[in-house]
C-alpha positions in Angstrom: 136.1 113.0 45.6 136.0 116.1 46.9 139.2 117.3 46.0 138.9 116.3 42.5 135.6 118.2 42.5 137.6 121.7 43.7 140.1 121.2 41.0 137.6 119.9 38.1 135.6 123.4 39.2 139.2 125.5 39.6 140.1 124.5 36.1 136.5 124.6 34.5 136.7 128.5 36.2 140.0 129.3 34.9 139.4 128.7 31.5 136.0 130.3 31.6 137.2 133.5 33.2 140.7 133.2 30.5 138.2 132.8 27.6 136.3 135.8 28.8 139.5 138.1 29.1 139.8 137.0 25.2 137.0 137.6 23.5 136.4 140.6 25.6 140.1 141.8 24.4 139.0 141.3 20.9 135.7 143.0 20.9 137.1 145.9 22.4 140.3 146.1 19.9 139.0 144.7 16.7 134.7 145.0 16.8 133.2 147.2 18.3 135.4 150.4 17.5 135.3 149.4 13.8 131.3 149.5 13.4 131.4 145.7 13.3 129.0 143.2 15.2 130.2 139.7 16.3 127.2 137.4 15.9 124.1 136.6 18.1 123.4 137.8 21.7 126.6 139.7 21.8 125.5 141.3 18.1 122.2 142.6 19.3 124.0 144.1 21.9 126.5 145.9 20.2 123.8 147.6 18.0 121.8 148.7 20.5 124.6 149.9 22.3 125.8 152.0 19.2 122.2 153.4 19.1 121.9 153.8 22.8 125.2 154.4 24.3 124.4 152.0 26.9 127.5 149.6 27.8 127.3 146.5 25.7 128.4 143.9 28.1 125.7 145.0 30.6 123.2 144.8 27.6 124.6 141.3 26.9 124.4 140.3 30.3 120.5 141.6 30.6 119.3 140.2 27.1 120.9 136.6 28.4 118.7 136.7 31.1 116.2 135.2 30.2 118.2 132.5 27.8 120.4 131.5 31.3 117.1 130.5 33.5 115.7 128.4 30.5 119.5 126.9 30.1 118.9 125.9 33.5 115.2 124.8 33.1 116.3 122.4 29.9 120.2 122.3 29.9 120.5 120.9 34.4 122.5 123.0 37.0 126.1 122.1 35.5 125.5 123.8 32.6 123.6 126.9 34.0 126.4 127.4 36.5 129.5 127.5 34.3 127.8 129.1 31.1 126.1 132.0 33.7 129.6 132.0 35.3 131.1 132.7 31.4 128.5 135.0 30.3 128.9 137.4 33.6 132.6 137.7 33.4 132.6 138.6 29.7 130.3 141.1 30.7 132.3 142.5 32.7 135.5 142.4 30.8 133.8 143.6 28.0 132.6 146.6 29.8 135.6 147.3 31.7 138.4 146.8 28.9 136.0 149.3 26.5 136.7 151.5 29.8 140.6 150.4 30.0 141.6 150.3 26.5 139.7 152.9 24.5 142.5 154.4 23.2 144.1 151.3 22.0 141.3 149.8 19.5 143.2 149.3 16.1 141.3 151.3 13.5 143.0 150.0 10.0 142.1 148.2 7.2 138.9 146.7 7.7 139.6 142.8 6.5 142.5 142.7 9.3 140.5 144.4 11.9 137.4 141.3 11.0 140.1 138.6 10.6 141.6 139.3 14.1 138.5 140.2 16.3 137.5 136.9 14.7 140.4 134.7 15.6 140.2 136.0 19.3 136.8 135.4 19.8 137.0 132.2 18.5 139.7 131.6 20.9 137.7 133.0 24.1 134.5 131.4 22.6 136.2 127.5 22.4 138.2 127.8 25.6 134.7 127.3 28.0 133.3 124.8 25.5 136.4 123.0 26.1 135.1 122.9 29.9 131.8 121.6 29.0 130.8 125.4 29.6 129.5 128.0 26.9 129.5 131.7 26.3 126.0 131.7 26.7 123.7 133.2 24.0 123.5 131.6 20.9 124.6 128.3 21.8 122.0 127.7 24.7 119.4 128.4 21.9 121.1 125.9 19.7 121.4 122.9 22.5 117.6 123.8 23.5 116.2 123.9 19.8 118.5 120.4 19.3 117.2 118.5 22.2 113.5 119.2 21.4 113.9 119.5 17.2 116.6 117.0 16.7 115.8 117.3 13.1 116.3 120.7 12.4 119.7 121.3 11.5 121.9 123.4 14.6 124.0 125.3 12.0 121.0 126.7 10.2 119.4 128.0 12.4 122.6 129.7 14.0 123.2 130.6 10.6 120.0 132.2 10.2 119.9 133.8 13.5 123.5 135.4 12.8 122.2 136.8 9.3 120.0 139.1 11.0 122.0 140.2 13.3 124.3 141.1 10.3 121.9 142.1 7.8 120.8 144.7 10.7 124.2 146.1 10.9 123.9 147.1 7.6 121.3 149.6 8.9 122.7 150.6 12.2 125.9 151.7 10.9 124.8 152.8 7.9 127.2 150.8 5.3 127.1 147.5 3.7 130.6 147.2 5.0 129.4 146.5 8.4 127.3 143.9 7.7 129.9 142.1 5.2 132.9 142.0 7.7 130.9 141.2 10.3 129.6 138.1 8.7 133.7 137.5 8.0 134.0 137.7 12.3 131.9 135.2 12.6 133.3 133.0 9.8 136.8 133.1 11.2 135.5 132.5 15.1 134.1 129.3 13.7 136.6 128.4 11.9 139.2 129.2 15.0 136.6 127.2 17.6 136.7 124.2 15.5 140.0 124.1 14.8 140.6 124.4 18.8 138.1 122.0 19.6 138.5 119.5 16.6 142.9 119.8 16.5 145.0 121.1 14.2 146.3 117.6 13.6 143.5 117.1 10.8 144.0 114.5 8.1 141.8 112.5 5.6 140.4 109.0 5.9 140.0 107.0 2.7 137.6 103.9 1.8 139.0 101.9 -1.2 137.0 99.3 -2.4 139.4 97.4 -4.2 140.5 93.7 -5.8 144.3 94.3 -4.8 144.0 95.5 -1.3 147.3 93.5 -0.1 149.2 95.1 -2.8 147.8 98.3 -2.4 148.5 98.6 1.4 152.0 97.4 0.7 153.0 100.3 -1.5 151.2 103.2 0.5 153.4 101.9 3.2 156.2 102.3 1.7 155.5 105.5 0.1 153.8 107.5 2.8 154.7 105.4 6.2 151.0 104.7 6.8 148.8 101.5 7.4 145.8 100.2 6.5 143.3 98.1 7.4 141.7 95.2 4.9 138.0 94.7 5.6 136.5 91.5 3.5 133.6 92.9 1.7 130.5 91.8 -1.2 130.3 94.1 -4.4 126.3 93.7 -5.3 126.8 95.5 -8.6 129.0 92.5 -9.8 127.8 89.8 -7.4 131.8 89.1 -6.4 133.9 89.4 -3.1 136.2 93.1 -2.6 137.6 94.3 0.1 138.1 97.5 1.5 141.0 99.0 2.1 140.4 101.8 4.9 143.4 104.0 5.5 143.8 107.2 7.3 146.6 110.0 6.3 147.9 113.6 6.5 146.6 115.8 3.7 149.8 115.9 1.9 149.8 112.0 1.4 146.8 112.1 -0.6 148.7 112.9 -3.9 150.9 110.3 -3.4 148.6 107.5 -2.6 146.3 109.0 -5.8 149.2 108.1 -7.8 149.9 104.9 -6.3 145.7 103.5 -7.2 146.3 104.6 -10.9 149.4 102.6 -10.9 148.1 99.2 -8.9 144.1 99.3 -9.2 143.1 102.5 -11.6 139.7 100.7 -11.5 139.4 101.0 -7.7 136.2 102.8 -6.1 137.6 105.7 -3.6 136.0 107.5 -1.0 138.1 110.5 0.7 136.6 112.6 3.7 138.3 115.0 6.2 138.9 113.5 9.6 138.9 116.5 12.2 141.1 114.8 14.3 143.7 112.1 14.2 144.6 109.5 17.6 146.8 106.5 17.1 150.2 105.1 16.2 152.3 107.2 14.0 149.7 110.5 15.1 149.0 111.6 18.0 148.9 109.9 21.2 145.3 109.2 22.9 
């Protein structure tokens, strides 16, 4: 048990202290030397360092603070250790690569210099969450506000949060510009950390309710190479027994199987939504 313990930490550690190394690379490159702000703790950080000249990741690492010891207070010692572990070592690295690479920050067109700095935090940001870890910040505020406002919706609040920060950039820099690709950082990080954490292998999953299930399932096998599974159902609206056909597919299949209802059941009720992540025959293994 104990063994398994050092490596579950060893790992956990290496992709914290990997995750770190990234974001830090692209805040130094992309963000900061481009008058742009990456969202939350990090954000406020950045601005006051513009305004200050005090070292951001040391501004980071004191603003967190107080957000680590209530992590531990509400979150349990797990989660204190790894995301205090995370936050300290981007810290660092984001102190000591402004230091190391100052005369490598790209400074070119502004879309590629947000579209970049976001995909690498996104990357740094997903690999400790991966680790049941976070960067600290923003997302101990979320899990807090979550656990004891279940109701109140996580990525509204973050949103909110992060529109200040942005909106503020605005004035710190000086340009509208700042605040506008700044808010693109944030939207590619997320879109990067769910990708990461959710696969790439996304798909659709589709609820037919439908009077020809049989023949239905027959042909989208043969078309696409996918199953299906018939579940008996009751239509109240007509008082008569359906079924549902439920069926899961890569994005590229959905044209095909469209074409396949309007030839076999054109009346049939369809519900598509996006599956983050695929497991199973024919996908991806468990």
């Amino acid at each position: 048990m104990k063994q398994k313990a050092v490596i579950r930490w060893t790992i956990d550690i290496v992709y914290i202290a990997l995750g770190a190394a990234i974001y830090a690379l692209g805040y130094t490159i992309f963000i900061r030397h481009n008058e742009l702000t990456p969202g939350g703790i990090n954000g406020i950080a950045t601005q006051i360092s513009a305004l200050t000249s005090l070292p951001p990741g040391m501004l980071s690492l004191v603003i967190s603070i107080p957000l680590l010891i209530l992590g531990f207070w509400q979150l349990g010692s797990h989660f204190f250790i790894t995301t205090t572990i995370s936050t300290v070592l981007s810290s660092i690295f984001m102190d000591t690569f402004n230091t190391l690479l100052d005369g490598y920050a790209y400074e070119g067109e502004i879309l590629i210099v947000a579209l970049f700095g976001g995909a690498l935090s996104g990357i740094g940001l997903a690999l400790p969450i991966l680790r049941g870890a976070s960067a600290g910040g923003n997302d101990i505020i979320a899990q807090v506000v979550h656990r004891h406002w279940p109701n109140v919706p996580v990525g509204k609040f973050l949103f909110g949060f992060n529109a200040v920060v942005f909106i503020s950039a605005a004035f710190v820099y000086g340009n509208i510009e700042s605040a506008l690709c700044s808010a693109v950082v944030s939207f590619v990080s997320s879109y990067v950390i769910d990708a990461i954490l959710l696969g790439m292998d996304s798909g659709k999953s589709l609820m037919i309710v439908t009077e020809k299930p049989y023949e239905l399932a027959e042909a989208i096998h043969a078309s696409t190479g996918r199953g299906a599974t018939v579940i008996p159902a009751y239509g109240t609206y007509r008082q008569e027994e359906r079924s549902i056909l439920l069926c899961v597919s890569r994005r590229r299949d959905i044209v095909k199987i469209r074409r396949i209802l309007k030839d076999i059941d054109p009346y049939a009720f369809v519900m598509i939504q996006d599956t983050g992540e695929i497991f199973g025959k024919n996908f991806k293994s468990i």
